[in-house]
C-alpha positions as CSV (number, residue, x, y, z in Angstrom):
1,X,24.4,-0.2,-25.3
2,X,21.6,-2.7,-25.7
3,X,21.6,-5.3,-28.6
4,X,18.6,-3.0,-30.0
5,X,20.6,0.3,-29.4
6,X,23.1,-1.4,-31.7
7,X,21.2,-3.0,-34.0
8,X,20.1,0.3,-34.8
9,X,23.3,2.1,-34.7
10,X,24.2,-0.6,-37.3
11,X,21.1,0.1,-39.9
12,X,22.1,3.9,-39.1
13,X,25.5,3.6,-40.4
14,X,24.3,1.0,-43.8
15,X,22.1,3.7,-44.6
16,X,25.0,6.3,-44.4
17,X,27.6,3.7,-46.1
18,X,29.8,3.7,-43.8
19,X,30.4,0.2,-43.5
20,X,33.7,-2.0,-45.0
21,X,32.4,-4.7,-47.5
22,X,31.8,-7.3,-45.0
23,X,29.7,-5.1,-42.7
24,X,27.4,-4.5,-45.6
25,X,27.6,-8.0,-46.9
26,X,26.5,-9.5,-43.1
27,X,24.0,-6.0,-43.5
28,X,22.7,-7.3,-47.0
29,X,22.0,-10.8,-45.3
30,X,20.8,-10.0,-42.3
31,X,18.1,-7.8,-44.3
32,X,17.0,-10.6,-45.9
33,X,16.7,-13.2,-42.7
34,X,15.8,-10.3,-40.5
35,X,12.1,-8.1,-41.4
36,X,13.2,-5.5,-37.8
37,X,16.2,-5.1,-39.0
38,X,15.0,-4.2,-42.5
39,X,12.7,-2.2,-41.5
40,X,14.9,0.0,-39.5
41,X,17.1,0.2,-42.8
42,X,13.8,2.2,-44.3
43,X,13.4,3.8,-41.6
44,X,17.1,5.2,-41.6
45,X,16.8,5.7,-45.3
46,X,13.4,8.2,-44.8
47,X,15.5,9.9,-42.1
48,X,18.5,10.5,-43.9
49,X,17.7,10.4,-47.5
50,X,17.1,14.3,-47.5
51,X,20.6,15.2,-46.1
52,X,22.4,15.3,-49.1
53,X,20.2,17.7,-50.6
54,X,20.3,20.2,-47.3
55,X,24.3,20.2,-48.0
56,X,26.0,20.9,-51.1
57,X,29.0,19.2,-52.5
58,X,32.0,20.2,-51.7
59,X,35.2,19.5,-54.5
60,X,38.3,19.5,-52.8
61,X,40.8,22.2,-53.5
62,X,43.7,21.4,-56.3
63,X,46.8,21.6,-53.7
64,X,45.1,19.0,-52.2
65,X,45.8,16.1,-55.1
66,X,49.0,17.4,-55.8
67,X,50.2,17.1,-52.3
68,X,49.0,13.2,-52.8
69,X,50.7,13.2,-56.4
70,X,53.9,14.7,-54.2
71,X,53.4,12.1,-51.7
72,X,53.0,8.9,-54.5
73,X,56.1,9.9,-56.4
74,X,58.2,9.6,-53.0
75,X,57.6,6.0,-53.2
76,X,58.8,5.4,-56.9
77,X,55.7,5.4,-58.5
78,X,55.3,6.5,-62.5
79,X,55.1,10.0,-64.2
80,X,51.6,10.7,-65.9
81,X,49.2,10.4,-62.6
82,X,45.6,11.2,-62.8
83,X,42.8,10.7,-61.0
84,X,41.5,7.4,-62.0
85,X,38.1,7.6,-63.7
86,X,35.2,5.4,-61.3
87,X,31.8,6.5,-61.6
88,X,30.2,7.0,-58.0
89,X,28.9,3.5,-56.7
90,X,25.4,3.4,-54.8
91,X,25.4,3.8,-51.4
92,X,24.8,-0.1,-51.2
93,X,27.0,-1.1,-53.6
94,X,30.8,1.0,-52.2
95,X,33.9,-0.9,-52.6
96,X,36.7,-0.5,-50.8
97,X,38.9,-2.6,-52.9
98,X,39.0,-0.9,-56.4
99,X,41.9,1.6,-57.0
100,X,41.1,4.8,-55.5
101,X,38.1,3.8,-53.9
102,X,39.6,4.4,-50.3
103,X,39.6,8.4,-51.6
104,X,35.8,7.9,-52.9
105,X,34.8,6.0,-49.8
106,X,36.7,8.7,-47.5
107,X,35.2,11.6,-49.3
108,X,31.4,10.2,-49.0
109,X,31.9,9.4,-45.5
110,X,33.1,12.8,-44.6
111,X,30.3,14.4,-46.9
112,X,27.7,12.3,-44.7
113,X,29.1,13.0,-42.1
114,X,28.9,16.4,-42.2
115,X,25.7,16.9,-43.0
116,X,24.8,14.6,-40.7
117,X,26.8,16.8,-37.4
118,X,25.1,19.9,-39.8
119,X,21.5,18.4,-39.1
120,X,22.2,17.4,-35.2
121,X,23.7,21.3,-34.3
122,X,20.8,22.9,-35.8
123,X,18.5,20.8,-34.1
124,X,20.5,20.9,-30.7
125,X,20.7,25.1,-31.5
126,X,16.9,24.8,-31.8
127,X,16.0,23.1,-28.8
128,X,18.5,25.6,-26.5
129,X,16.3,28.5,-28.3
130,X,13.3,27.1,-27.7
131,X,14.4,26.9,-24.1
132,X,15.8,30.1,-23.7
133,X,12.5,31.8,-24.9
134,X,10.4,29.4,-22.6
135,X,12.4,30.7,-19.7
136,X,12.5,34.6,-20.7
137,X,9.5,35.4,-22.9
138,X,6.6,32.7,-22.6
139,X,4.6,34.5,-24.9
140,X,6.3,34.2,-27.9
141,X,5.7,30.9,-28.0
142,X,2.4,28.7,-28.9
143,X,0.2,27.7,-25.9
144,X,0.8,24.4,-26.4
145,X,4.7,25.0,-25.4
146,X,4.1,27.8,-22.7
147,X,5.2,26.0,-19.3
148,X,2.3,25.8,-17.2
149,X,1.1,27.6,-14.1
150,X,1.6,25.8,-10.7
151,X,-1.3,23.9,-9.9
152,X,-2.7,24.6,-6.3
153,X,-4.6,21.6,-4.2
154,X,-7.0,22.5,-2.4
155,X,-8.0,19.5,0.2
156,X,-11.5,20.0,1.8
157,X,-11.9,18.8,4.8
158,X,-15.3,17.0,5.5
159,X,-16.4,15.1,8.7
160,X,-17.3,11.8,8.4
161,X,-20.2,10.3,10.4
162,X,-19.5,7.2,11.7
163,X,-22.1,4.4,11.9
164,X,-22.1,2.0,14.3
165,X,-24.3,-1.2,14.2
166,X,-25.3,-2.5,17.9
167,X,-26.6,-6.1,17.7
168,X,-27.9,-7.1,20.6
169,X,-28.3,-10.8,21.2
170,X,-32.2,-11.5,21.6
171,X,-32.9,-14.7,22.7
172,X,-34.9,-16.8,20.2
173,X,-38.4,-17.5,21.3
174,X,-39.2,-21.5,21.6
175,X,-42.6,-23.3,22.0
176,X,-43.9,-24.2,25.0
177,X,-43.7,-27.0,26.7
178,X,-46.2,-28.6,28.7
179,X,-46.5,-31.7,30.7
180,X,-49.1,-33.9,32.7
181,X,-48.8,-36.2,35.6
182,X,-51.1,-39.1,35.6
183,X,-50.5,-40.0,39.9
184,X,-51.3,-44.0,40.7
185,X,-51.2,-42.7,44.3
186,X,-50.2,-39.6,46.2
187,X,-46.4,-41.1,45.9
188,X,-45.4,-42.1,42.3
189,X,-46.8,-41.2,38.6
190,X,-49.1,-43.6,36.5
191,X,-47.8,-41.8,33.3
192,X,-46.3,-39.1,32.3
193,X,-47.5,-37.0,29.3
194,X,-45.6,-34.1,27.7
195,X,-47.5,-32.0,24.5
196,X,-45.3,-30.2,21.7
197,X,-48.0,-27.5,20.8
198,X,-46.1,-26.5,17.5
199,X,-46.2,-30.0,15.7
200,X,-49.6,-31.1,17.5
201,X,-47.8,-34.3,19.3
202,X,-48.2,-36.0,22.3
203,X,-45.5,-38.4,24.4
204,X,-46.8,-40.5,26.8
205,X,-44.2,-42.5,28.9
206,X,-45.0,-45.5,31.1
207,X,-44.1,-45.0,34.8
208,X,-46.0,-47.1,37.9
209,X,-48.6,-48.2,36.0
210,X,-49.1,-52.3,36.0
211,X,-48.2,-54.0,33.1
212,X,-51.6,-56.5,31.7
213,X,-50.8,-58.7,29.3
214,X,-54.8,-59.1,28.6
215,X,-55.3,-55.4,29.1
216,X,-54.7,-51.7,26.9
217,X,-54.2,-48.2,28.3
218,X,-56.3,-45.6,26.1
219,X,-55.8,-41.9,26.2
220,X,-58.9,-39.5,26.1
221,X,-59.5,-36.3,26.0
222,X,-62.4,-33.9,27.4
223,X,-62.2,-30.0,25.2
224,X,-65.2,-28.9,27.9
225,X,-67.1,-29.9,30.9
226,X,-69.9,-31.7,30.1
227,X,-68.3,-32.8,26.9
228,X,-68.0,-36.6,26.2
229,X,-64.0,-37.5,26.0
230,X,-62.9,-38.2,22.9
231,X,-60.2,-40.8,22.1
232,X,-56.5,-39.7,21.2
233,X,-55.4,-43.5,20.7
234,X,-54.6,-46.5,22.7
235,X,-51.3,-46.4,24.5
236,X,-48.3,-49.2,23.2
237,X,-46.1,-51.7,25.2
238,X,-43.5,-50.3,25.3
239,X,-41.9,-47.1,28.2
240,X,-42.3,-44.2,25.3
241,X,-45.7,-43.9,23.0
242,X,-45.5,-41.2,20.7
243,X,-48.7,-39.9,19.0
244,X,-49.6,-37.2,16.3
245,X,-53.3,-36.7,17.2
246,X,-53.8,-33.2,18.1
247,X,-53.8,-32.0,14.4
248,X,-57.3,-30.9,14.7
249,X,-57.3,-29.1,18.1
250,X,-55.5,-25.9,18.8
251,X,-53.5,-24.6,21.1
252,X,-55.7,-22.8,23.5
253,X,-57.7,-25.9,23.3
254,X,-55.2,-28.3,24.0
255,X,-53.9,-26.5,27.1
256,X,-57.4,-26.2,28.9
257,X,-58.4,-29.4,28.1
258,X,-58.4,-32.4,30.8
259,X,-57.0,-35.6,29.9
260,X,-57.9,-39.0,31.2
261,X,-56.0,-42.8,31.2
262,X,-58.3,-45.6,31.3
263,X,-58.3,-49.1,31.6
264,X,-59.6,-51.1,28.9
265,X,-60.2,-54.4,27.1
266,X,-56.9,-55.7,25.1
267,X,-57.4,-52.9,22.1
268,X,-59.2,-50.4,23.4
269,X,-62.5,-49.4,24.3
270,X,-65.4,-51.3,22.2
271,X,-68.2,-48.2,23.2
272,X,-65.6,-45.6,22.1
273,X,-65.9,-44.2,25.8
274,X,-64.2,-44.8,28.5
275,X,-65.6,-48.7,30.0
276,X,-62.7,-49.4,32.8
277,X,-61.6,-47.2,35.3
278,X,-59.9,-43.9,34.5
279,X,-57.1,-41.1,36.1
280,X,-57.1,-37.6,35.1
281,X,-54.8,-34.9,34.4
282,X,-54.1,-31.5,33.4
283,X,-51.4,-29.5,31.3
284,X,-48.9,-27.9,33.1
285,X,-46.6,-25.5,31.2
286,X,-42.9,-26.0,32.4
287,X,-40.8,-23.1,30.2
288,X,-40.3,-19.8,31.4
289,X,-43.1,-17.0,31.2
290,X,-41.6,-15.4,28.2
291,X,-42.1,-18.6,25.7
292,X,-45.3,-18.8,24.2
């Protein structure tokens, strides 16, 4: 049994007064520390307070107190005995140690008691009924206590299409790349020049080509035949010149166009042509066919 179980067991049997007096004195305090416990003391006393008045008192019959009166003057006791005269305590007030309260207390228990085992058959004889006429005639009862049919599943069957994603690995497209080789002689490269057509830049690198201290390389470029070059800036000192100067030209342009190295005074040309002598190339495109 669980502390709760008999907890409740213990309001059960305040309510019915069968406690001694210091059951119902720890009862009377715990009611006060304890609100659960009180309130499962009104919730006994709802439940029970209407058994008294389903049973009706019973007096018990007269051989009864004079076998006790037979039994008392056994022991020596005094002529003249009567049944003392004690009003009936409250439930919550019983005491077990005035004289003759053991018969009161005995008598209320077993009149509790008994109604109480009254109250539990009928209910048990109830719920057998009720189960008895579920089994053998359903109809007598409300709907709401018929048993209920058998329920059937049905499980439908339904194909499931399957869908399959195929990625295929495309290789990402790139710019091309170009590159021209300025040649000193039929041997080695002046220059080399390579051209990113997306961001418009040119990289000119510094191969064979002698190093003048009181001289610039310039880099020019010719859109048409027949067209004066036009300057793309003056080369550095150093092996690498890099050079955003094709903004303005696209890239159909830039790949047909020729491009020339010349020779110039230290800064560049003064005429904004070509003065000294010059070497020409063209773009060659060096990615595979598929780029751009």
């Amino acid at each position: 049994m669980t502390m709760d179980e008999d907890r409740d067991g213990f309001a059960a049997e305040y309510v019915l007064g069968t406690l001694d007096a210091e059951e119902r004195a720890q009862a009377d305090a715990l009611m006060i520390v304890d609100q659960d416990f009180a309130a499962k003391v009104r919730q006994w006393e709802r439940r029970l307070g209407e058994l008294n008045a389903l049973v009706a008192r019973v007096e018990p019959p007269a051989p009864v107190w004079e076998r006790i009166k037979a039994g008392l003057a056994s022991t020596g006791q005094a002529e003249g005995l009567h049944l003392p005269e004690v009003p009936a305590p409250p439930v919550s007030a019983t005491r077990t140690d005035a004289p003759g309260a053991e018969i009161i207390l005995m008598r209320q228990r077993m009149q509790r008691w008994r109604g109480f085992s009254t109250i539990t058959g009928l209910m048990a004889a109830c719920l057998v009924g009720i189960v008895l006429v579920r089994e053998y005639k359903p109809d007598a009862l409300p709907p709401e206590l018929r048993p209920g049919r058998p329920v059937v599943e049905r499980i439908v069957e339904k194909p499931v299409e399957v869908v399959k994603e195929v990625v295929r690995e495309v290789p990402s497209a790139r710019p091309a790349q170009f590159v021209a080789v300025f040649q000193k002689d039929e041997q080695s490269p002046a220059f080399v020049m390579s051209v990113d057509t997306d961001k418009r830049t040119v990289t000119v690198r510094q191969v064979a080509a002698e190093r003048l201290a009181d001289k610039s390389y310039q880099l020019w470029i010719a859109t048409e035949p027949g067209v004066a070059p036009r300057s793309l800036g003056v080369l550095g000192t150093d092996d690498y010149t890099v050079q955003a100067t094709l903004a303005a030209y696209d890239p159909a342009v830039i790949n047909k166009a020729t491009y020339g190295i010349s020779l110039e005074p230290l800064g560049g040309s003064p005429t904004g042509q070509p003065t000294g002598p010059v070497i020409h190339a063209r773009l060659l495109q060096v990615t595979p066919p598929q780029n751009p």
